[in-house]
KEGU-292848 format. One record per residue (C-alpha): z, y, x; residue in one letter; residue number from 1. Coordinates in steps of 0.02 Angstrom, whole numbers, always signed. Each point is the difference from the previous one (the first is absolute). Layout:
N
[[Z,Y,X],'a',NUM]
...
//
This chain:
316
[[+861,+570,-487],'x',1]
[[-66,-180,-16],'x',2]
[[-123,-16,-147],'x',3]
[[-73,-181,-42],'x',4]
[[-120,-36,-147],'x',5]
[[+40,-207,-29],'x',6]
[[-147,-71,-118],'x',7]
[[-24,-178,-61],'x',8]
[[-109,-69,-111],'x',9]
[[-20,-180,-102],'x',10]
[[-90,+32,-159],'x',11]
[[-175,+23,+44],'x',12]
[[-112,-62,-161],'x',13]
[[-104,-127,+100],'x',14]
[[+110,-59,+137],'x',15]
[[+174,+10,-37],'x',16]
[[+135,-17,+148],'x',17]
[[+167,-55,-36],'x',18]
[[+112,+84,+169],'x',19]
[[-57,+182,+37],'x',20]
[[+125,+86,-146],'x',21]
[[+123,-122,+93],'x',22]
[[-51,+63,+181],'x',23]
[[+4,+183,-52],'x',24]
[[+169,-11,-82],'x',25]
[[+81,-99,+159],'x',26]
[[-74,+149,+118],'x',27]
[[+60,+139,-122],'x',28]
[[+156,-50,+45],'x',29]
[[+6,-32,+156],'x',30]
[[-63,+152,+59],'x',31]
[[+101,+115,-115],'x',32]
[[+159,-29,+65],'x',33]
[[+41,-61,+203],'x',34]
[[+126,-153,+17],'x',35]
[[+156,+118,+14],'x',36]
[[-54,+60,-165],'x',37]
[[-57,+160,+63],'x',38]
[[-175,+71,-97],'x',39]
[[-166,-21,+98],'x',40]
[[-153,+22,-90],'x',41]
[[-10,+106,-173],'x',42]
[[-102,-157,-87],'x',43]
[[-115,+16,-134],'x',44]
[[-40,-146,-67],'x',45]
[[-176,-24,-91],'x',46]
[[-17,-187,-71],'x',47]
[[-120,-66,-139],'x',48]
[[+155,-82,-129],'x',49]
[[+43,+192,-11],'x',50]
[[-142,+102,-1],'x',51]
[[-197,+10,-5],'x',52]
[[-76,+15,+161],'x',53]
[[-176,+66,+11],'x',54]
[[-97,+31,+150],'x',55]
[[+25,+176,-26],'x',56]
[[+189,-17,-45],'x',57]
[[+13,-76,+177],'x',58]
[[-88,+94,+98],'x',59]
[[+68,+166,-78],'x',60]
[[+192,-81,+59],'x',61]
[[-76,-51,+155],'x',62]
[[-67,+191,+18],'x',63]
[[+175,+53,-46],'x',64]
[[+108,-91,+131],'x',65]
[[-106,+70,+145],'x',66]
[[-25,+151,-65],'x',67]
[[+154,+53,+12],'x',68]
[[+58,+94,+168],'x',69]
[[+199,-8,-21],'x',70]
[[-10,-191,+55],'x',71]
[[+70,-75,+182],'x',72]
[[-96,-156,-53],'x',73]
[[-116,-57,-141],'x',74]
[[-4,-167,-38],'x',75]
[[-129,-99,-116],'x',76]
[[+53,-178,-54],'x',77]
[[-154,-88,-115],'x',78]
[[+10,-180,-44],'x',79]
[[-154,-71,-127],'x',80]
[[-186,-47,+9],'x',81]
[[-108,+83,+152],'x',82]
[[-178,-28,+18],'x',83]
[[-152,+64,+96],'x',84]
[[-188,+4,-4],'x',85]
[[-135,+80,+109],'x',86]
[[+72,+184,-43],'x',87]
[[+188,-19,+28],'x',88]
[[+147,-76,-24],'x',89]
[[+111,+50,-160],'x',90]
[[+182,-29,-70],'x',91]
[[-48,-79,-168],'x',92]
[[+39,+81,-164],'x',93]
[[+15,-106,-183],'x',94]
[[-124,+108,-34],'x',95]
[[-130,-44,+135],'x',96]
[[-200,-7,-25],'x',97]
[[-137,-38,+111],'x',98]
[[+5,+102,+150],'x',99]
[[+148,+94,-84],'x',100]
[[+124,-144,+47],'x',101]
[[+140,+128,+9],'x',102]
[[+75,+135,+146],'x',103]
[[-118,-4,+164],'x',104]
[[+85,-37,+149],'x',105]
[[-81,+151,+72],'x',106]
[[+48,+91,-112],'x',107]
[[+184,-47,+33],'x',108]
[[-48,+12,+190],'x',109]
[[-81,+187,-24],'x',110]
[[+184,+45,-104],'x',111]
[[+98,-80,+137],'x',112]
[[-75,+78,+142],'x',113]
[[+15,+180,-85],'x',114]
[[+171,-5,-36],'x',115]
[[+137,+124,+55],'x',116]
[[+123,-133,+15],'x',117]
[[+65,-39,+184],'x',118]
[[-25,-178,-12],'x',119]
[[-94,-109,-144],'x',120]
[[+16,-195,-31],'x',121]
[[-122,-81,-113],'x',122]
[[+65,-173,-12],'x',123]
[[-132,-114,-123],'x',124]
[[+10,-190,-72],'x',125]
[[-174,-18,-72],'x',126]
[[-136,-110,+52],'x',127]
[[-125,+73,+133],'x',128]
[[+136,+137,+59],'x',129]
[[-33,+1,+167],'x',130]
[[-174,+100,-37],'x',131]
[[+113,+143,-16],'x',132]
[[+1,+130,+128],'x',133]
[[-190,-42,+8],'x',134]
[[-155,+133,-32],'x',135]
[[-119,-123,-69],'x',136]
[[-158,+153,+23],'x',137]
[[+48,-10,+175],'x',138]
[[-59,-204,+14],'x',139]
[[+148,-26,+130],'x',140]
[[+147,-95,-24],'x',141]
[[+106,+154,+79],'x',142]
[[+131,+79,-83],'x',143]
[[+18,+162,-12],'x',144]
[[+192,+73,-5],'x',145]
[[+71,+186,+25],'x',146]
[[+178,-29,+109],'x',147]
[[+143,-43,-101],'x',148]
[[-107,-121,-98],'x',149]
[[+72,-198,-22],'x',150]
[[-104,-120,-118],'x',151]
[[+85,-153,-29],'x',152]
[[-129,-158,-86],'x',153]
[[+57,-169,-85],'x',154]
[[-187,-58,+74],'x',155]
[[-151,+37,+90],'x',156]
[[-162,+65,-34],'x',157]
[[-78,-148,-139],'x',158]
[[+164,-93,+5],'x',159]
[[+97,-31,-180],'x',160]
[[+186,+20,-19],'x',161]
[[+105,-129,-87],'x',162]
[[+139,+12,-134],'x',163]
[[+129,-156,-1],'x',164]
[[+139,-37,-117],'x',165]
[[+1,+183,-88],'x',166]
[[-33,+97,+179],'x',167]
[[-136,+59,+116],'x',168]
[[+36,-120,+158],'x',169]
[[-33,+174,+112],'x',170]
[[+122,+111,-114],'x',171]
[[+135,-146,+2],'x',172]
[[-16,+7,+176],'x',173]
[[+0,+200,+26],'x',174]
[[+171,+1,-95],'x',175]
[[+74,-119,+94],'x',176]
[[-43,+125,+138],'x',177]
[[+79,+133,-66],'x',178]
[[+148,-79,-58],'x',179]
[[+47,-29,+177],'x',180]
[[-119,-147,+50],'x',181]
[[-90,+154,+125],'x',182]
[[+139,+91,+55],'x',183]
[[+35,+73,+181],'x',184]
[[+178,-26,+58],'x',185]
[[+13,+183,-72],'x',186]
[[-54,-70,-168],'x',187]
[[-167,+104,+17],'x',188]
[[-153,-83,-106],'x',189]
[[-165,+73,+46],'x',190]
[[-170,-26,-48],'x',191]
[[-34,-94,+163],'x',192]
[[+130,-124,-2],'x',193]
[[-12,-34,-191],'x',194]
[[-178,-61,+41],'x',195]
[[+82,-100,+160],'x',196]
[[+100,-75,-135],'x',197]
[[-142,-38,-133],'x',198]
[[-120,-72,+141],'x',199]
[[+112,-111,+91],'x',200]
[[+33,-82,-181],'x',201]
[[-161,-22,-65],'x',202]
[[-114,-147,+106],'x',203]
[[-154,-3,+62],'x',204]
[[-85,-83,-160],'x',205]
[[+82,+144,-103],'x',206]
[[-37,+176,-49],'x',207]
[[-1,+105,+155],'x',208]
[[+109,+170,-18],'x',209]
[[-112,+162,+98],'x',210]
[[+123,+148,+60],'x',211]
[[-114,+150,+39],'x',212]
[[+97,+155,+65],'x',213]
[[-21,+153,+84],'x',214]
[[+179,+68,+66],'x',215]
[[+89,+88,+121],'x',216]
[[+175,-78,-68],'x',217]
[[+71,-150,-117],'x',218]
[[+94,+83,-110],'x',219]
[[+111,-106,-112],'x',220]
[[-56,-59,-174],'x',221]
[[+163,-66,-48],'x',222]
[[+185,-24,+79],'x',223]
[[+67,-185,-2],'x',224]
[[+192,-35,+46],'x',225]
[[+19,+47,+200],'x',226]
[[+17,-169,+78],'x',227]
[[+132,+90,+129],'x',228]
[[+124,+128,-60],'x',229]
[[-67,+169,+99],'x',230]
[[+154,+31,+68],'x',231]
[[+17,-163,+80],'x',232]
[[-196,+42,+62],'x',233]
[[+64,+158,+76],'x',234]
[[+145,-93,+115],'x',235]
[[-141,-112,+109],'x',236]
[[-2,+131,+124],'x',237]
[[+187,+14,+0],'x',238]
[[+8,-233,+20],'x',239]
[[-164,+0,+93],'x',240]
[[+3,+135,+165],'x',241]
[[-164,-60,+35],'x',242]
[[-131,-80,-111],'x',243]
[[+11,-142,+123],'x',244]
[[+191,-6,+10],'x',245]
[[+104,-147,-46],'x',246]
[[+131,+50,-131],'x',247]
[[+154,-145,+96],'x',248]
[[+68,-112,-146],'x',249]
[[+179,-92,+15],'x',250]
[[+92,-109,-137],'x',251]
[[+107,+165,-51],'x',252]
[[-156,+41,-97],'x',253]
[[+2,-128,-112],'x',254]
[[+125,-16,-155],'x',255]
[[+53,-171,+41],'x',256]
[[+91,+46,+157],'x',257]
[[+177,+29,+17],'x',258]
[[+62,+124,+42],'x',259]
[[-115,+109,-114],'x',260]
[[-104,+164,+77],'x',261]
[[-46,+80,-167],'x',262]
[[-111,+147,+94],'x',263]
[[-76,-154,+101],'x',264]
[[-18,-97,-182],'x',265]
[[-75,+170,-67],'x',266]
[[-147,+2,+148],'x',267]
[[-35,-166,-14],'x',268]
[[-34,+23,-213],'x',269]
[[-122,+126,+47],'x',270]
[[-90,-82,+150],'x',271]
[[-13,-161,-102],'x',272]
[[-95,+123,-132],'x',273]
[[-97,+50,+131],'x',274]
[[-44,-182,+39],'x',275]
[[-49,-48,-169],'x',276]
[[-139,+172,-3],'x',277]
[[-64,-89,+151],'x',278]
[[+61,+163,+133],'x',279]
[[+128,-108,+97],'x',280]
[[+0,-161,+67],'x',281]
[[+150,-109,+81],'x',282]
[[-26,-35,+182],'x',283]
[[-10,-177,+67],'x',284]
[[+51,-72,-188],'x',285]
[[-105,-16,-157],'x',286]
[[+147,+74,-100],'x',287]
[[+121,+135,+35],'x',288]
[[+154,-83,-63],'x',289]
[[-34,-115,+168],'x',290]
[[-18,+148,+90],'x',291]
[[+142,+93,-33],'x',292]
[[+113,-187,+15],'x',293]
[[-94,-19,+162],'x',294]
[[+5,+172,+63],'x',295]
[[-188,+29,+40],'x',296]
[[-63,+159,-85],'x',297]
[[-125,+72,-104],'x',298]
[[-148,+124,+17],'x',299]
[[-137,+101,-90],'x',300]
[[-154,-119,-60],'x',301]
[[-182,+105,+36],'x',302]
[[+28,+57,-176],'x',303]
[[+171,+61,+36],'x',304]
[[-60,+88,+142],'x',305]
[[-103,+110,-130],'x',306]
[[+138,+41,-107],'x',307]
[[+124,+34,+132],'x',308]
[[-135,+138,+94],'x',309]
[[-20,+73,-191],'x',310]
[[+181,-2,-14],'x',311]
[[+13,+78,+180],'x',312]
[[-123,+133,-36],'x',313]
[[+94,+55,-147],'x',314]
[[-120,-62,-132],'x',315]
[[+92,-116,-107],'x',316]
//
């Protein structure tokens, strides 16, 4: 089972934000269903336009989602104010007060580490995130993570996190990861390439995103649309003898020829969907309509190499 807790708050009394509801409604969905429509995540969804939320209220949920020991994976999703001072650094509550700004990130650390769930993502768009994972008694910037851990920040350590036009820029960008933006050729989205993703879009004068993990595997957070059907995936070995082999091309494999080779036509459909996932390349031509007319070839691209020795070992 696949538990996620997805919290976002705007109406703090002070300091209001405008995107978090918005952020927290976009990942609700997102994660609840996979792109074939398939459910993922059981979502519950705990936003300020719908209900109070204390700092007890949210740390009692929090307590709940890893408390439980019938999850696979239990995900945390917060978007609102974070803050920190010489103590710790806390998820901030509407109802926050001096040195009682709201849920300590060790506290959310100390729940995380203990729970019975095989794997736990905390994924948080707040200002001065990337404290978490941090023991602030300790005075070291280490983090300290049982295995099976994945924290996910909009920011580092003393570094805010902007909202623009109705969004959190790091949210905006962690859906468009999901959605497909971070997908393997498998359509796998993990933790690790969602924060490729968010850090190869965000400059060096921005926000920085901090990934801390401590894992054995990447499991997937959310399946996009395969970019290659996996039956096409499984017939490399069969085209390709060899990861180094060149699969011979000749005009019968294209459409335009006369007279027509429809299993030839069929091949060259899939190889060409091979070629736009980047795992096959034409030889000696930049496309492989020119070599197919000019009877070169094609063969596996490093990348295609990888899928065809998962596809050889039985693994896809």
């Amino acid at each position: 089972m696949r538990r996620a807790l997805v919290v976002g708050i705007d109406d703090y009394p002070t300091a209001p934000l405008t995107g978090c509801v918005n952020d927290a409604n976009a990942m609700a969905a997102l994660l609840a269903r996979h792109a074939d429509g398939s459910p993922n995540f059981d979502v519950q969804r705990l936003t300020s336009d719908s209900a109070t939320i204390t700092r007890s209220s949210l740390l009692g949920s929090i307590q709940r989602l890893f408390g439980h020991d019938d999850a696979d994976i239990a995900l945390l999703y917060f978007s609102g104010h974070g803050t920190e001072n010489n103590l710790d650094g806390y998820l901030v509550t509407p109802d926050a007060a001096k040195y009682e700004e709201g849920v300590a990130l060790t506290a959310v650390l100390t729940a995380a580490n203990g729970s019975k769930a095989r794997e736990v993502i905390v994924i948080l768009d707040s200002c001065m995130s990337g404290a978490f994972g941090q023991v602030p008694a300790t005075g070291s910037n280490q983090a300290f993570l049982r295995e099976g851990v994945s924290i996910l920040t909009a920011s580092r350590a003393g570094q805010v996190s902007m909202e623009s036009g109705g969004r959190g820029l790091f949210t905006e960008l962690v859906c468009g990861a999901l959605d497909g933006g971070a997908a393997d050729v498998l359509g796998n989205v993990t933790v690790a390439s969602i924060y490729a993703y968010v850090e190869q879009a965000l400059g060096p004068w921005d926000q920085r995103p901090m990934l801390k993990a401590h894992v054995a595997t990447l499991v997937p957070v959310r399946k996009a649309e395969v970019a290659v059907p996996l039956d096409v995936l499984r017939q490399l070995p069969a085209w390709f003898t060899t990861p180094d082999f060149e699969y011979p091309l000749d005009p019968s494999y294209e459409d335009t020829e006369e007279p027509r080779h429809e299993e030839h036509e069929q091949i060259f459909k899939k190889l060409q969907k091979c070629r736009d996932a980047k795992l096959v390349e034409a030889v000696g031509e930049d496309f492989m309509y020119y070599a197919a007319k000019n009877s070169t070839g094609c063969r596996l691209t490093p990348l295609g190499r990888h899928y065809w020795r998962m596809a050889q070992e039985g693994r896809i």
